[in-house]
KEKE-3310 file (N, C-alpha, C; in steps of 0.2 Angstrom, whole numbers, plus 5000, padded with zeros to 4 digits):
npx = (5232:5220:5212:5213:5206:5194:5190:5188:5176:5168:5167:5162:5148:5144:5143:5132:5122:5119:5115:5105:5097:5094:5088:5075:5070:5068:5058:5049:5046:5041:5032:5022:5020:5014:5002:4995:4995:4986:4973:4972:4967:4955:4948:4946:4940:4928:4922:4910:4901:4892:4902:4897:4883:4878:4866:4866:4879:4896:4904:4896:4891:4905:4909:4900:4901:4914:4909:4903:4914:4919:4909:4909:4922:4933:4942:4955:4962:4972:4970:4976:4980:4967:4959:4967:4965:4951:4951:4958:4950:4947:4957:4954:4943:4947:4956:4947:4940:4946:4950:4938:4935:4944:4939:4923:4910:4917:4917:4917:4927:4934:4942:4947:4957:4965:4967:4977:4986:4996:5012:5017:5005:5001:5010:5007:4994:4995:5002:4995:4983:4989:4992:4981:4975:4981:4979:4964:4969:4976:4968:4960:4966:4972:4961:4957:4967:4964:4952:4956:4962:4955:4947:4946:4952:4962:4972:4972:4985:4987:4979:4975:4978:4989:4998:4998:5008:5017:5007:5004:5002:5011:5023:5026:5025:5035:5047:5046:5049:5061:5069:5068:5075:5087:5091:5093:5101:5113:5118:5106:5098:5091:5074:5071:5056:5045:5031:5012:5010:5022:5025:5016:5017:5031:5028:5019:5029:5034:5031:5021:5013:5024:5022:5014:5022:5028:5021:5015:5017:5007:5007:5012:5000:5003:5010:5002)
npy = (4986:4986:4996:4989:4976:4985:4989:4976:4973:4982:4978:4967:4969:4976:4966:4958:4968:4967:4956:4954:4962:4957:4944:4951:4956:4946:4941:4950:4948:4934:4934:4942:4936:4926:4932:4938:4926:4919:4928:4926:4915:4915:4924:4916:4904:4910:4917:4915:4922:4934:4947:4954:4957:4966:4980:4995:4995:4999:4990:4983:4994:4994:4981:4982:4992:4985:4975:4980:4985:4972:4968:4978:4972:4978:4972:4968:4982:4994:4997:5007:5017:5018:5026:5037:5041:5044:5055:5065:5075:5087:5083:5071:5069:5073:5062:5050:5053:5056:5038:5035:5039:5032:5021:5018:5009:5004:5001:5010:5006:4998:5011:5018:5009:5011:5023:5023:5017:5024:5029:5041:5048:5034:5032:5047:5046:5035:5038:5051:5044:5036:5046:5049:5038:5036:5047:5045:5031:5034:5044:5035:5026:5034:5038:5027:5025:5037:5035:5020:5027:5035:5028:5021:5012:5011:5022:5013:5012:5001:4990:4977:4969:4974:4969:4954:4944:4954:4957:4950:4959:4970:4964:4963:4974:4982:4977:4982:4995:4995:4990:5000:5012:5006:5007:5021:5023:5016:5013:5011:5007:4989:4988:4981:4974:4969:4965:4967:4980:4987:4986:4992:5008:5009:5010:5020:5030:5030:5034:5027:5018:5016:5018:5028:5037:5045:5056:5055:5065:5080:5075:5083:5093:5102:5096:5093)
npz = (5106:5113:5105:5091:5097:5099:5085:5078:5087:5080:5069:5069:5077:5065:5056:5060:5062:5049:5045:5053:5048:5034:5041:5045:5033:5027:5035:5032:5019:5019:5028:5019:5006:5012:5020:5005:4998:5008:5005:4993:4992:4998:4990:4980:4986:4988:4979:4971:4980:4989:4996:5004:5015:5022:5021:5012:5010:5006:4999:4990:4980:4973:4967:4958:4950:4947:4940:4929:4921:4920:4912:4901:4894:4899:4910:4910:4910:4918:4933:4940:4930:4923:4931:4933:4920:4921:4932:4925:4920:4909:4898:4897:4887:4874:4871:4872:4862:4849:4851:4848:4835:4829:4833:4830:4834:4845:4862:4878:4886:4875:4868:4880:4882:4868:4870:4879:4875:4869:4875:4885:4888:4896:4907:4914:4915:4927:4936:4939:4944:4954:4962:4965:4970:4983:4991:4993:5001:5011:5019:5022:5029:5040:5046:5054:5060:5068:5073:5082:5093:5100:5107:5124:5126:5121:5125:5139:5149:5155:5149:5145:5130:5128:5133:5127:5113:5098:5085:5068:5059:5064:5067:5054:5050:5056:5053:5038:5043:5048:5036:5030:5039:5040:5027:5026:5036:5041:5055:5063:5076:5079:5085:5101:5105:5117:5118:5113:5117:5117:5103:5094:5102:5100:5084:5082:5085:5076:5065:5060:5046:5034:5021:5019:5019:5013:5001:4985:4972:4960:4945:4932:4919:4911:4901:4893)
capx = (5228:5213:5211:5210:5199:5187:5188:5186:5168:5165:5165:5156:5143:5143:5139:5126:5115:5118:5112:5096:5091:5091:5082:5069:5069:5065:5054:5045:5043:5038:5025:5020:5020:5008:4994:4995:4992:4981:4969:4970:4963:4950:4945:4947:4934:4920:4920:4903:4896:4892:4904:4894:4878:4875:4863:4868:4884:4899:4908:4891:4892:4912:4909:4893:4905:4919:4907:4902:4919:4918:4904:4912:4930:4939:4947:4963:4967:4976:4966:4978:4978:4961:4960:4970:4961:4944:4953:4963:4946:4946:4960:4952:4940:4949:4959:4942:4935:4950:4950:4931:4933:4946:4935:4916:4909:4920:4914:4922:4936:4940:4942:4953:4965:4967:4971:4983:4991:5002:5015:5018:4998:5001:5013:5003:4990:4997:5006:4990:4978:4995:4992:4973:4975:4986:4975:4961:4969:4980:4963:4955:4971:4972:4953:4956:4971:4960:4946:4959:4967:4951:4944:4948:4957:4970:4975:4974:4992:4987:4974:4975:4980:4998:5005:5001:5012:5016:5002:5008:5003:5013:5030:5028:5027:5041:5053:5047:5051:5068:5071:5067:5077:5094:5094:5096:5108:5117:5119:5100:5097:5086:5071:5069:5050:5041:5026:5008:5009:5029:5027:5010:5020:5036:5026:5017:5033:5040:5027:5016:5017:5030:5019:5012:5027:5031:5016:5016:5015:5002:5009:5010:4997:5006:5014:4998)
capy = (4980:4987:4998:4983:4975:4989:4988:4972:4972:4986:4974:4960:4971:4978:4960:4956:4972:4967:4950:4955:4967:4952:4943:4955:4959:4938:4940:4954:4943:4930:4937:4947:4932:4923:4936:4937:4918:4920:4934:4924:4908:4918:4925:4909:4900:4914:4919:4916:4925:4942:4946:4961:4957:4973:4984:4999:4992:5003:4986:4982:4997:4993:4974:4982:4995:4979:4971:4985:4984:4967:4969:4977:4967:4981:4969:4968:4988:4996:5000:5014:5020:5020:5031:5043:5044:5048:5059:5070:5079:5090:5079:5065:5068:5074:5057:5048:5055:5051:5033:5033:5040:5027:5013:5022:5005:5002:5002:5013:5001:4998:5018:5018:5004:5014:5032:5023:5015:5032:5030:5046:5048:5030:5037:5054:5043:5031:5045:5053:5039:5034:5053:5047:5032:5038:5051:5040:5026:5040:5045:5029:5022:5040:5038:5021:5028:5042:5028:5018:5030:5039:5023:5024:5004:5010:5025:5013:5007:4993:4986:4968:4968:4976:4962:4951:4946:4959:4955:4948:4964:4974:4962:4964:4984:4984:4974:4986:5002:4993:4991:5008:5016:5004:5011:5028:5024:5008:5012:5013:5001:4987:4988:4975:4975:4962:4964:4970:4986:4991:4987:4999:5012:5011:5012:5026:5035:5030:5036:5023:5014:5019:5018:5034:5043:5051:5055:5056:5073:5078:5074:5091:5095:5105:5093:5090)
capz = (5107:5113:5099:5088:5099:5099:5079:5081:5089:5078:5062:5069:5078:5058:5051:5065:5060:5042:5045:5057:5043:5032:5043:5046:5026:5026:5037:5030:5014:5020:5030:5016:5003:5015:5018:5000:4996:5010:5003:4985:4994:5001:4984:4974:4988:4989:4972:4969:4985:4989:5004:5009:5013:5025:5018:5008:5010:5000:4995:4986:4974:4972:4967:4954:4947:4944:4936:4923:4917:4918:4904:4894:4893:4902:4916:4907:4910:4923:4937:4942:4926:4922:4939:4932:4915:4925:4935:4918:4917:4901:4895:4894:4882:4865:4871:4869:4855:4843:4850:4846:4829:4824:4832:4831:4838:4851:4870:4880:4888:4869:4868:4885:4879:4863:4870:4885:4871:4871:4881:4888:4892:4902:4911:4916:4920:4931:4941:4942:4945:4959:4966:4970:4979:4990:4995:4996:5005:5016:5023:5026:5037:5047:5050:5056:5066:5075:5078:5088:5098:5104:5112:5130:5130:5116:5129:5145:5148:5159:5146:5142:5125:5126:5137:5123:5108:5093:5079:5062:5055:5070:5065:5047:5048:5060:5049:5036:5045:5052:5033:5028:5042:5039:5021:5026:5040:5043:5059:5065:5080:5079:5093:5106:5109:5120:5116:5108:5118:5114:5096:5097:5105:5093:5077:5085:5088:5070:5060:5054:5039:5030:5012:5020:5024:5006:4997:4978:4969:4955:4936:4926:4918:4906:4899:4887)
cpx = (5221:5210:5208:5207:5194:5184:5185:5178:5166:5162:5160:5150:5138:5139:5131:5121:5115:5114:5103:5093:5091:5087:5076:5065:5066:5059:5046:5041:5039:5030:5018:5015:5013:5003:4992:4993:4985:4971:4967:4966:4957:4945:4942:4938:4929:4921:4913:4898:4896:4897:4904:4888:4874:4873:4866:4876:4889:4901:4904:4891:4900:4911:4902:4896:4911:4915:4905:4907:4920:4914:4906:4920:4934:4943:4954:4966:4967:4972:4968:4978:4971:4958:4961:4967:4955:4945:4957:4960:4945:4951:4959:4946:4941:4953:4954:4940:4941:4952:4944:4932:4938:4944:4926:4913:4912:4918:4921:4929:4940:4943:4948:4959:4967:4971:4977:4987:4998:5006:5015:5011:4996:5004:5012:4998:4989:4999:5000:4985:4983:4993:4984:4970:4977:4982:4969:4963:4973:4975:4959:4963:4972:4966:4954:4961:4968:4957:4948:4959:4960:4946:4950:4953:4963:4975:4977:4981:4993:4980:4976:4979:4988:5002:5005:5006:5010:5011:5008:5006:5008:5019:5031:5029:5033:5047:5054:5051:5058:5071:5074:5075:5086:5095:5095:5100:5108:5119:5112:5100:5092:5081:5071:5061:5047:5036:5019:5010:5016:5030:5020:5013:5025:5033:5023:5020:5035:5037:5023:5018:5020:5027:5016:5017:5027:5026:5017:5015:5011:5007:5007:5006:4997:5009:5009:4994)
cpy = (4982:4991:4993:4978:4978:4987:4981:4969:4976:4982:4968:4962:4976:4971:4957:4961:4972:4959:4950:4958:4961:4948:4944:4955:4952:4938:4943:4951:4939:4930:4940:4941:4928:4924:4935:4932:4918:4923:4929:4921:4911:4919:4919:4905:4902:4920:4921:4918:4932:4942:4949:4959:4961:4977:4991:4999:4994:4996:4982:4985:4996:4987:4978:4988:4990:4977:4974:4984:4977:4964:4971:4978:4972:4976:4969:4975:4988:4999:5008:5019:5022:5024:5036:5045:5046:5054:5066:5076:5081:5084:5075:5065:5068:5065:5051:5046:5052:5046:5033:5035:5035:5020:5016:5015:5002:5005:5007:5011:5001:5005:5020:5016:5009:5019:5029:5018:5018:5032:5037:5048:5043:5034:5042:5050:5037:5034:5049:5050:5037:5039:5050:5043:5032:5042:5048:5034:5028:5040:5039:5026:5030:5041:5034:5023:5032:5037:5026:5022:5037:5034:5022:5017:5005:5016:5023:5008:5002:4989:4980:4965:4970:4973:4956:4953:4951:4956:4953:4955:4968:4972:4965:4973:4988:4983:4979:4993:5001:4995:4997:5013:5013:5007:5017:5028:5018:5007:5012:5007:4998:4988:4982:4977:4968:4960:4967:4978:4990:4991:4993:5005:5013:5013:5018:5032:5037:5031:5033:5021:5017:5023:5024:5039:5048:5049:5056:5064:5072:5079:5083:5089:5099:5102:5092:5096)
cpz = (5108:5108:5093:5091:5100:5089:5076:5082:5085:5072:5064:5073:5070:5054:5054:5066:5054:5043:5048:5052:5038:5034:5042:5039:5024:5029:5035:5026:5013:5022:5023:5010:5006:5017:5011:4998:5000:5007:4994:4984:4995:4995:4981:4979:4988:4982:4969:4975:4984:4996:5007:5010:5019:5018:5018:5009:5002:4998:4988:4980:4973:4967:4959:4950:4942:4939:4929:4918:4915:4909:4900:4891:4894:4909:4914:4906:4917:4927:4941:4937:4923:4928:4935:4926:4917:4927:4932:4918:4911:4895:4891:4887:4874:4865:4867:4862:4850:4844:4847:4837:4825:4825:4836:4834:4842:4856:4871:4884:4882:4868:4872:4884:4874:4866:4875:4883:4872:4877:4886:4894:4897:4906:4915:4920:4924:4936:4944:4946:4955:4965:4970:4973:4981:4993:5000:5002:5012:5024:5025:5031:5043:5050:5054:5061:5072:5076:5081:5092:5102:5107:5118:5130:5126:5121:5138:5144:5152:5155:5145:5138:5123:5130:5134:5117:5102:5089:5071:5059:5059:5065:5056:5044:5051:5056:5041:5037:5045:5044:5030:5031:5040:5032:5021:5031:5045:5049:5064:5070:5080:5083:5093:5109:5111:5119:5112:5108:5114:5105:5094:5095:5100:5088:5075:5083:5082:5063:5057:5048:5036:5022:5014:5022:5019:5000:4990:4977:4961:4948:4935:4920:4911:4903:4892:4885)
residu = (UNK:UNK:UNK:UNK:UNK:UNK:UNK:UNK:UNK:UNK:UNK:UNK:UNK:UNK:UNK:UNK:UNK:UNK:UNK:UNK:UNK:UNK:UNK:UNK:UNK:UNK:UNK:UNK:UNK:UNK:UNK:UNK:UNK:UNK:UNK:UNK:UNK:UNK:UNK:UNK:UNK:UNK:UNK:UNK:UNK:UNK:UNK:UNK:UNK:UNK:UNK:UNK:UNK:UNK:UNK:UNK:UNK:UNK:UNK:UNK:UNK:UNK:UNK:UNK:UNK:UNK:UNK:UNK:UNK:UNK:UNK:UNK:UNK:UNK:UNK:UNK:UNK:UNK:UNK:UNK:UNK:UNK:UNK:UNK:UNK:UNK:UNK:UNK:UNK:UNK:UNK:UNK:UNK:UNK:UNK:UNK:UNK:UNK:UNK:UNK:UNK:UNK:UNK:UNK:UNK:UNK:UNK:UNK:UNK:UNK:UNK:UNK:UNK:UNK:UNK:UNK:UNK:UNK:UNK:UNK:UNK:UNK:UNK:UNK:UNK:UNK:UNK:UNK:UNK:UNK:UNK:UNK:UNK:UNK:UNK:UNK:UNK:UNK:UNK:UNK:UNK:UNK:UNK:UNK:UNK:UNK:UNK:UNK:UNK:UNK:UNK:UNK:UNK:UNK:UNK:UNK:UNK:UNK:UNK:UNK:UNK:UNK:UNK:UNK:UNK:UNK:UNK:UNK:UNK:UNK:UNK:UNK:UNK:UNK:UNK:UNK:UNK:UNK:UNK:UNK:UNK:UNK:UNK:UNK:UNK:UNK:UNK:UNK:UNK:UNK:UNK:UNK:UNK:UNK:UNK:UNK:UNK:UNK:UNK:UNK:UNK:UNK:UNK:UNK:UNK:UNK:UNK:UNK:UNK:UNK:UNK:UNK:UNK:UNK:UNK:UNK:UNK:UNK:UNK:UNK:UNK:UNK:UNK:UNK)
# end
């Protein structure tokens, strides 16, 4: 009897960490969905501003770069692709040159379209281009990381801010991590965190965002 009451709570302690992780996995989405909406409303209304107007301000030369491509009717490639074809070095140039020589007055976006025509050369430079925004954006979030944590209010444990609630960015990376961690084992225990500072603290412990945990590797090079 007790046996199959232990089995018992086993199974429904089973469905009620399948059910949380759904949850969570809802929550995730939601969340996720609703920045996103967010950030597009943003766009859509200040469209027509600058929304840097500090001086020598890098999102300035960012926004003046977009716009080049904009000039000459590359917006419709692939920005990680077009990464990677910058980034091919030697590669890219025989690539080039035989789109140029079968359209001699084409810009150079028409040029790029053409050579990433070629599947295999997407492919490479997608993977490549993938490799170097991760690097980049690796090191802007671990900069951002060391910057928190060597201000003295992120190391004092009775500061203010960690007896408030988790942040909508906190939950939604939480729910992601929970995700991550239930697919590699079904048995992983939800946290119970109260508040800013415990969710803080966990994500601390659990490695940070996840999209940084398993970096990409560089495409072979030999392949062309």
């Amino acid at each position: 009897m007790l046996q199959t009451s232990l089995q018992n709570l086993d199974a429904l302690l089973m469905r009620a960490r399948a059910a949380a992780s759904k949850a969570t996995m809802a929550l995730a989405l939601k969340t996720a969905a609703v920045g996103e909406a967010l950030r597009e409303l943003h766009l859509a209304q200040t469209w027509h501003l600058r929304r840097s107007g500090e001086p020598g301000s890098i999102d300035n030369r960012i926004f003046e770069f977009g716009s080049a491509e904009q000039a000459l009717g590359g917006m419709d490639l692939c920005p990680i692709a077009m990464l990677g074809l910058k980034a091919a070095g030697a590669l890219t140039y025989p690539w080039l040159i035989e789109a140029a020589h079968d359209q001699p007055d084409g810009s150079f976006a028409d040029h790029a379209r053409t050579a990433l025509r070629d599947p295999k050369r997407l492919r490479f430079c997608v993977a490549l281009g993938a490799y170097y925004r991760f690097q980049w954006k690796c090191a802007v979030y671990q900069k951002a990381v060391l910057d928190w944590h060597s201000k003295p209010i992120a190391r004092d444990l009775h500061a203010a801010w960690r007896r408030r609630r988790a942040t909508a960015k906190q939950r939604y990376l939480i729910g992601v991590i929970c995700d991550c961690m239930l697919a590699m084992d079904p048995a992983f225990e939800l946290p119970t965190l109260k508040n800013c500072g415990e969710a803080h603290d966990w994500l601390r412990d659990m490695g940070g965002n996840p999209v940084f945990w398993s970096p990409p590797t560089v495409p072979n090079f030999d392949d062309f």
